[in-house]
N, C-alpha and C positions, 0 to 999 in steps of 0.2 A: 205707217208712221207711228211712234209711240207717242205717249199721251206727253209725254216731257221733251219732245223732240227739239220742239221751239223755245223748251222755257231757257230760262240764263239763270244758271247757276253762279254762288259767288267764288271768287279767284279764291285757291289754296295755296299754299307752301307747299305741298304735298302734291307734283303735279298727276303721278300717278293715281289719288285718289280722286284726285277733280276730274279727270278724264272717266273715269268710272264712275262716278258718280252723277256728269251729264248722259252716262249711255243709258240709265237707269230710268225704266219707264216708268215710275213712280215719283211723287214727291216726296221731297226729303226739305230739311231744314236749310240745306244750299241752295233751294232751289224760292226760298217762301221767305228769303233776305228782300228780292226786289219786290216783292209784292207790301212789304211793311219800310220801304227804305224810307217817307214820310214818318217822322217821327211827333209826336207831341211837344213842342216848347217849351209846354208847361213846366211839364212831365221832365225834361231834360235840365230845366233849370231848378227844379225840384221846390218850383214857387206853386204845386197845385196843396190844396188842402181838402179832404174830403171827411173828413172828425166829425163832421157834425153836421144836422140837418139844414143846416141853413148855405152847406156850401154843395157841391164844391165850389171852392174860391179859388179865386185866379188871380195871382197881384200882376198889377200891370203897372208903368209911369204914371195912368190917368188912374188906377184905382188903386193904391201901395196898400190896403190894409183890406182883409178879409171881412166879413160882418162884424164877427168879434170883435176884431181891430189886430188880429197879429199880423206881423209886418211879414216880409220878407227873408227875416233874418230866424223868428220866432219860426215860418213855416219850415226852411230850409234845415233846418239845424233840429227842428221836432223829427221832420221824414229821414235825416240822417241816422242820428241815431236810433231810431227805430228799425232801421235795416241791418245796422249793426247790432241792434240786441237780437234781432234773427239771426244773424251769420251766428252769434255767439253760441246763442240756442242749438242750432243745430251741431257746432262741434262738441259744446255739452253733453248731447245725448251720443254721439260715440264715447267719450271718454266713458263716461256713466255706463255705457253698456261693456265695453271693453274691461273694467275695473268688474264689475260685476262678475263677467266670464275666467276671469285671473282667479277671484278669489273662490269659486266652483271649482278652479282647478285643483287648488292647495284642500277646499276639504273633500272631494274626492280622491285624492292623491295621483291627480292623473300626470302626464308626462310635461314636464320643464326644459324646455329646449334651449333655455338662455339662461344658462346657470350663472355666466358672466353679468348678464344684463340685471338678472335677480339679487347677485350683492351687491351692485354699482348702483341700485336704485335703493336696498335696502342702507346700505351708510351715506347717503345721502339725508334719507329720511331719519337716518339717528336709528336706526333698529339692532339690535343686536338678538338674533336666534338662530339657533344653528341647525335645528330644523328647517328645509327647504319650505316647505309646503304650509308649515304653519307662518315662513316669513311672508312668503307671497299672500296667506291670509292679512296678515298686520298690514302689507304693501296697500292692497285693495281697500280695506277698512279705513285706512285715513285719507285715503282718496276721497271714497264714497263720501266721508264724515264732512270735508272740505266743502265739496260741494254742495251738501246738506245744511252747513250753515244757516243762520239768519245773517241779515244783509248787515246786522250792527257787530259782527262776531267776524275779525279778518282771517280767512283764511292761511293755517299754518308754513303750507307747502309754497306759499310763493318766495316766504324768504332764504327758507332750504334751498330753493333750485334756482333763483334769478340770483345774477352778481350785482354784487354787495352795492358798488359806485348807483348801479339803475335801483334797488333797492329805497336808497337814501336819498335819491331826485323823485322816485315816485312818492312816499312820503311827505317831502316836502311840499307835493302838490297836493295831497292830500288824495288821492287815486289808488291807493292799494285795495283790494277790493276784497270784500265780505263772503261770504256764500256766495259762489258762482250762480246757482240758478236763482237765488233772490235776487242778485243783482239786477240778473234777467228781469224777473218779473217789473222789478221798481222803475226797473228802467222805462219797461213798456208805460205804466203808470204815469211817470214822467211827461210822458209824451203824449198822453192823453189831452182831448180836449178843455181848454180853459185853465191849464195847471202851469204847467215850467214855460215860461218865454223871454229866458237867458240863455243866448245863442252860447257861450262861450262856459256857462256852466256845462250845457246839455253838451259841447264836445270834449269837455275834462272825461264826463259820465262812459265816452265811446275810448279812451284810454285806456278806463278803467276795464272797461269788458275786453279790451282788447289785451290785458294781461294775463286774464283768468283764461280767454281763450287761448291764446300762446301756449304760456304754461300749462295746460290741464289737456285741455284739446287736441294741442299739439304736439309738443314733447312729451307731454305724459304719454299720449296713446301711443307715439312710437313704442318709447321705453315699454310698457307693458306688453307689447304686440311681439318685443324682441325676448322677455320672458316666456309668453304663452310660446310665440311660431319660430323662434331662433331670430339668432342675430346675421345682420349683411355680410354677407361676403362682395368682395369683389370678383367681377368674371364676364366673360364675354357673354351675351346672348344674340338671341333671333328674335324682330321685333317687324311689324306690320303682317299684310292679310298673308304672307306666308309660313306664319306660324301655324296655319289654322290643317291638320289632316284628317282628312275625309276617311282615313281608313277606322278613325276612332268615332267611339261617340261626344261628339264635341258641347261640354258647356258654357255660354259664354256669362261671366261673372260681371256686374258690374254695382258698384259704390263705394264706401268707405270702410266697412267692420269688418278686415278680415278675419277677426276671431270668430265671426258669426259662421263662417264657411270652413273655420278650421276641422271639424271632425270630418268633415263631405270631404275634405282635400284628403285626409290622411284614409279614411274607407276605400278611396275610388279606386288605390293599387290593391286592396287586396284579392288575395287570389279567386276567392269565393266571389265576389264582385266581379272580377277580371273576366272569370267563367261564364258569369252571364250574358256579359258585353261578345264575347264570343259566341252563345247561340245566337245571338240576336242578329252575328254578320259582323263585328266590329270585331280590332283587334284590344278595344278596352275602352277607358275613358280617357280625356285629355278637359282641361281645363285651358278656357281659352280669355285670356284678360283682355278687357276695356272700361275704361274708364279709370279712376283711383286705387280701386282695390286690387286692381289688375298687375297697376305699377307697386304694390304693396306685395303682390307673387312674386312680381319679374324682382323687387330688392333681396327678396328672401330667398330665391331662385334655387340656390345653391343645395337649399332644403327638399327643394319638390321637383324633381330634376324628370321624375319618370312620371308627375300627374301633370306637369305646366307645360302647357306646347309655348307658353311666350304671350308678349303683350303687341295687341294689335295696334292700341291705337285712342287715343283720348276721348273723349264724351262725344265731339262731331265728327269721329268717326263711326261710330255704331251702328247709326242706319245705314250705310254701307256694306256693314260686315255682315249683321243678318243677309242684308240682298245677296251677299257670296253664296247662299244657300247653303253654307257649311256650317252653320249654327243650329246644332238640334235641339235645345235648351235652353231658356235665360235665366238665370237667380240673381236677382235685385235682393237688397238688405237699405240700400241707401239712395242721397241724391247721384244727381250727372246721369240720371236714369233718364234721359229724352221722354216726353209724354211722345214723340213723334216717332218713336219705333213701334208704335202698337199696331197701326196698319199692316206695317212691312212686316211683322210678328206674326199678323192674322194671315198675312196674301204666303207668306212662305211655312206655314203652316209650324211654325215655332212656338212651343207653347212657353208660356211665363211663370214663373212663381217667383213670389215674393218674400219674405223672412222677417220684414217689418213694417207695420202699418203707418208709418209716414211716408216708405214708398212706394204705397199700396199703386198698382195700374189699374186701370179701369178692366183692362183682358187679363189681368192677370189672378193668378189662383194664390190668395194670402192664406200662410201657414205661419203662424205666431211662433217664431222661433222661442225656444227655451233651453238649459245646458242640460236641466236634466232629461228632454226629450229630445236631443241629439240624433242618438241610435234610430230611433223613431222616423225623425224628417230625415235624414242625409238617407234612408234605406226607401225613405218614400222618394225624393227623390231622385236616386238610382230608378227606382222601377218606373216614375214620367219618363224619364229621360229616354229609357230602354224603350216604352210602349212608344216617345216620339219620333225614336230613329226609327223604328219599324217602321212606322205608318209612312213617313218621310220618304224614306230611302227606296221603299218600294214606289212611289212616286218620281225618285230621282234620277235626273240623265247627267251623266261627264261629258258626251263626246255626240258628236254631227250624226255621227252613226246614231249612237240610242236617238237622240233628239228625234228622225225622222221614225226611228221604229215606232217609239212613245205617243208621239202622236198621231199615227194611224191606230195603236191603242186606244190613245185618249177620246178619238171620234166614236169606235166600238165601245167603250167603257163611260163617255160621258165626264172623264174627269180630269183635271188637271195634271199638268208635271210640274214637278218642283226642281228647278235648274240649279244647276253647281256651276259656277263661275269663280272660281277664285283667281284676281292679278297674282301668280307666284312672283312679278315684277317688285311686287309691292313691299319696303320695307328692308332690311337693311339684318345681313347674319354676326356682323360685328363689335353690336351694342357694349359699350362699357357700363354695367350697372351695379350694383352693391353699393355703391357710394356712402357712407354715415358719417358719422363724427370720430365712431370709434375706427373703421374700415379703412379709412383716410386717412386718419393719424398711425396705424399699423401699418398703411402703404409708407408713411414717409419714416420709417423706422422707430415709431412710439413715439415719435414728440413733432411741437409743428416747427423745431428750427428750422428745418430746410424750407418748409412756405416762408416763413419771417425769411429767413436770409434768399430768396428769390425777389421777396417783394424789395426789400431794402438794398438786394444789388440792381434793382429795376429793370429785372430777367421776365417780372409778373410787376405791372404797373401796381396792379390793383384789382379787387375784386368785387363782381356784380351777382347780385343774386338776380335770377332773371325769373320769376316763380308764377304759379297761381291758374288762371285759368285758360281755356279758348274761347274766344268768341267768333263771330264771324261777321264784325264791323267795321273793328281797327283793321283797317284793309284787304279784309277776308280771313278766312280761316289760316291761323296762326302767322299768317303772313308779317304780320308787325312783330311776332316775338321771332319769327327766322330773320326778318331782316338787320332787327336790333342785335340780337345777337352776336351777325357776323360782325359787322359793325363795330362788336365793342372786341371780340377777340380778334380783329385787326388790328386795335389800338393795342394789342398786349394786356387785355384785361379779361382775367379769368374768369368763367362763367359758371355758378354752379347754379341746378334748375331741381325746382319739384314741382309736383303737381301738372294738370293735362298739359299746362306748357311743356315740359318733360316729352310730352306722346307723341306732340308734333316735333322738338326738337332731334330725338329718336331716328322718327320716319323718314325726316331728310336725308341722314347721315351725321349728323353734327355733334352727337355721343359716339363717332367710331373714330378711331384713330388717325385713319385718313384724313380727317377735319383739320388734323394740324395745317394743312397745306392751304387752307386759308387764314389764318391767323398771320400775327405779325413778326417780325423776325425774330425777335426773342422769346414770343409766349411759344412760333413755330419750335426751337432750339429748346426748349424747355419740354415739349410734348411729347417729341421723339427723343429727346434722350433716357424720357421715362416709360414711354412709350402708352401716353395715356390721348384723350383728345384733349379739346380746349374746354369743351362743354361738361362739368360733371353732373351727371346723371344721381340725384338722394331719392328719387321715387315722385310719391303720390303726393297731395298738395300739403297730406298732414306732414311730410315731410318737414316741409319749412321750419319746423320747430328744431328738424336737426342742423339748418341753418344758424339758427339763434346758438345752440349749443358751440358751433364752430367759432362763431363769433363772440361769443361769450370766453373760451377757452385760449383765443386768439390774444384778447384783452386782457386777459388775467397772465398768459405766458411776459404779455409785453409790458403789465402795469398799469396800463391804460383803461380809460373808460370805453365803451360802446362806441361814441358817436367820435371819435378820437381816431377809428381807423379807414383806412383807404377804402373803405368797402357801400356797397349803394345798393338798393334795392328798386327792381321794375316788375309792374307784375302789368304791361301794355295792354292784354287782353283779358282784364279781369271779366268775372261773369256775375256772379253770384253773390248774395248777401254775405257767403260765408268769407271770401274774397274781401271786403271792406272789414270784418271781424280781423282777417290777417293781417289788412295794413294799419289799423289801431292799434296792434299789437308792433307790426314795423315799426309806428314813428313813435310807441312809449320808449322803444329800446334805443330811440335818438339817431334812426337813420334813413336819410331819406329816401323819397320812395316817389318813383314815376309811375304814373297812370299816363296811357293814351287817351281817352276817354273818361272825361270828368265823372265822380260819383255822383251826378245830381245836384250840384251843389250852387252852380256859377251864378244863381238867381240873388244870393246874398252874396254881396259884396263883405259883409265881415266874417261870417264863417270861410270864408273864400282867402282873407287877408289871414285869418286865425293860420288856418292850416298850410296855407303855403308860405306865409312870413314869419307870424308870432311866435309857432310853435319853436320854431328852433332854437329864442333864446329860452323856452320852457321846458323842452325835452333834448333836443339837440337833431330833433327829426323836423322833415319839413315835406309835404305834397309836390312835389313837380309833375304840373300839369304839358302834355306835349304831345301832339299830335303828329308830328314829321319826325321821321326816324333819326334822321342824321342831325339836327337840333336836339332829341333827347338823346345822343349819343355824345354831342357836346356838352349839355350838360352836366351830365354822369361821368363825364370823363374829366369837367374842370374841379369837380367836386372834390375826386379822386385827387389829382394834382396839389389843388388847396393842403388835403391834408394829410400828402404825403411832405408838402412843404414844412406844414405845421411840426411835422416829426421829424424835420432834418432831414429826410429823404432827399435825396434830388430825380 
């Protein structure tokens, strides 16, 4: 019997993976849901306080105020925002490192794969130089300079790249924000003990971070990522654990900074590389995506066609994919890195390295990446990788046959085998990916009339961004975001996704084409006549900002402001700090925004009332809190209605 025989794991969307994943005689992160399903109250209504020595405090009916005497509202709205100046923190230091890697590019003179991307950002910013390399230097320098600010100095770039209408409503609330990382810090500050306990100041302050992060975080790192690594195409791919071949040496990438990994992708075809991977037994290397950075390959795809076997699979699929034993490598740079894959790391003899000391593992070997020591790591990394398939593979069985040989070895030798198991079940050869802002508007012939005149002949009701993260609460792993989903492109409402929502959307099928056949008659008549799905596929979660961009461009084609069009944001299974950073960022832009799962909040009645009522006559955005699918499918759908009304639509 295996040591997991009996446990219960929790329910997938993905039933291929949850069946592999209960075979698995280890624990995994599916399996250690029931064991934590008790949650804290406190903790959930986000009334704990622990600032200070004299708590932690607990508000209760019988006891409303901590020692101090902050209430409910003060506790609630301090722990908010503080999570949110985390999330924001953490897409800062991509941007920041991103912007940095751009501008190494331009004074090395190394290669510019987005020459499109690099004048569309460069007159935006007002730049004029007709040198490449010294523009992409100027692009980087007032990035860095932006976020450099002090917190009393407004940052340039937000009014270049945000439209105009959200421009002159953030103002008027006084939220346009300073220096991105001062922000940061004041913020924490803020919410220190004994200082801010104005519920409804401290959530203007999470507006405020949620614009810097949008803009900066979001759309900026795309934008520059499409300079450094090229711009999306559109195109079919192969997506779950059947990407993953055994005949290469496989490594599996997972975070956020794909420019951190860009020189190791462009080295791993070369020939002199290739050669080695060859004595080793291999027929080379392959690059195998999970997590963000992963779906940040699978947009760019088009570019790395001979290093990228495809993306397996979102953040709770990882521990999984190691156990396929087809992973001979990990390279972390970022988060969505599971602390829980380090066992499954150790037992299947997968070594780690890491690229950045925030996501340093405990097993893992941290190498301080840097641009000018490139050549250096990506050639150190080729030769772990080489020495791990060795060691590995000679350890490794495919088939019943070796199995039994192996282990009459194993009894003579004393040592273990390392199994290969891959579901080639798993995972879907039809994926529609490249999705952008620019990709999207080139698919419908350079301009967005044909979406306007779809939506307005009410061919496409209306559109849902469905984004952000997996958890494995909201009804199990991605389960609330497949369910939702269908759901809304049954009602005729298009769905575009980024981020791990994206990896389970994928794995189902519901970026293939075939997906048309659940939708509703008109979005079905729409899907096939263009021959796309209903679900469009923008990437990784930093995506989202090419969300805003579509929506931004939408508004300006029609005249209109933001919060003005048919369109709704869900992000059901958000996970992460940086997740509440995006939806700050959602409802400055005046649209609302459904969570399954409350952020913590429900313990203050007015930060509760702030965010799901007030905001909207403030921003034009508003929190929908909702737990049962088909109530937030009504929702989201009367929403849409309202203001397709408002527009004369019928």
């Amino acid at each position: 019997m295996s040591m997991c025989e009996n446990c219960t794991t929790c329910q997938s969307a993905d039933k291929v993976l949850e069946g592999f994943i209960g075979s698995m005689d280890m624990e995994t992160s599916h399996h250690r849901v029931e064991s934590q399903k008790i949650k804290c109250g406190f903790g959930q209504q986000g009334v704990c306080c622990k600032l200070c020595a004299n708590g932690p405090c607990r508000i209760t009916p019988k006891s409303p105020r901590g020692i101090c005497g902050a209430n409910a509202d003060t506790i609630v709205a301090r722990n908010f925002l503080r999570a949110v100046s985390s999330g924001a923190a953490c897409y800062l230091h991509v941007i920041e490192n991103t912007a940095r890697n751009l501008k190494s590019i331009g004074e090395t003179k190394g290669t510019i794969k987005g020459v499109n991307a690099l004048n569309k950002v460069a007159k935006v910013f007002g730049i004029e130089e007709e040198d490449n390399h010294k523009k992409a230097i100027m692009i980087a320098d007032k990035v860095i300079a932006d976020l450099y600010k002090p917190r009393f100095e407004k940052m340039e770039i937000v009014e270049k790249m945000a439209y105009k209408p959200r421009v002159e409503n953030w103002k008027k609330l006084n939220i346009m924000p300073g220096g991105a990382k001062s922000e940061v810090f004041d913020a924490i500050v803020k919410t220190s003990t004994n200082l801010n306990s104005d519920p409804v100041d401290m959530l203007l302050n999470c507006l405020n971070l949620g614009i810097s992060t949008g803009l900066y975080g979001l759309t900026l790192t795309n934008l520059l990522n499409d300079i450094m690594l090229g711009e999306p195409v559109i195109r079919a791919a192969k997506v779950g654990f059947k990407v993953v071949d055994t005949d290469y040496i496989n490594i599996m990438i997972t975070g956020h900074q794909h420019s951190t990994i860009s020189h190791l992708q462009d080295v791993l075809i070369d020939d002199k590389v290739i050669e080695k991977a060859k004595k080793a037994g291999a027929k080379g290397f392959k690059l195998v995506g999970c997590t963000c950075v992963g779906q940040d390959l699978q947009l760019r795809g088009e570019h790395y066609k001979e290093v990228f076997s495809g993306h397996a699979g979102n953040n709770f699929t990882s521990e999984a994919l190691i156990a396929t034993g087809g992973v001979d490598l990990i390279v972390s740079e970022f988060n969505c890195t599971l602390p829980g894959i380090e066992p499954i790391a150790d037992k299947f003899k997968v070594k780690m390295i890491c690229l950045d000391d925030v996501a340093k593992k405990a097993n893992a070997e941290y190498i301080e990446y840097s641009f000018e020591n490139r050549e250096e790591i990506s050639n150190y990394v080729i030769d772990e990788a080489i020495k791990s398939y060795s060691e590995r593979r000679g350890n490794v069985v495919t088939n019943a046959k070796q199995l039994l040989d192996r282990m009459m070895q194993m009894v003579s030798e004393n040592r273990d085998a390392v199994p290969i198991n891959i579901p080639m079940d798993h995972g879907h050869d039809d994926v529609i990916t490249g999705v952008s802002e620019e990709s999207l508007k080139a698919f419908l012939g350079g301009t967005w009339k044909p979406l306007v005149d779809l939506i307005a002949a009410g061919k496409i009701k209306g559109v849902a961004g469905v984004v952000g993260c997996s958890n494995l609460t909201a009804k199990g792993h991605d389960v609330f975001t497949v369910e939702l989903t269908k759901e809304l492109i049954k009602r005729d409402i298009i769905v575009l996704s980024a981020g791990c929502s994206s990896g389970g959307l994928e794995n189902v099928g519901l970026m293939s084409p075939g997906a048309a056949e659940l939708a509703g008659e008109n979005l079905k008549e729409v899907c096939k006549s263009l021959g796309i799905p209903p679900v469009l596929n923008f990437g990784p979660c930093l995506a989202i900002g090419r969300l805003e961009l579509v929506a931004t461009e939408l508004a300006e084609y029609l005249g209109i402001d933001i919060p003005q069009l048919p369109l709704v944001l869900s992000a059901p299974q958000w996970l992460e700090e940086q997740a509440l950073a995006d939806g700050a960022f959602g409802l400055a832009l005046g649209l609302p925004l459904h969570l399954a799962i409350p952020p913590f909040i429900t313990g203050s009645k007015v930060v509760t009332k702030v965010l799901t009522e007030d905001l909207e006559t403030l921003t034009g955005g508003k929190l929908i809190l909702e737990d049962d699918v088909i109530k937030a499918a009504d929702k989201l759908e009367e929403i849409v209605l309202n203001r397709r009304q408002k527009l004369g639509l019928k």
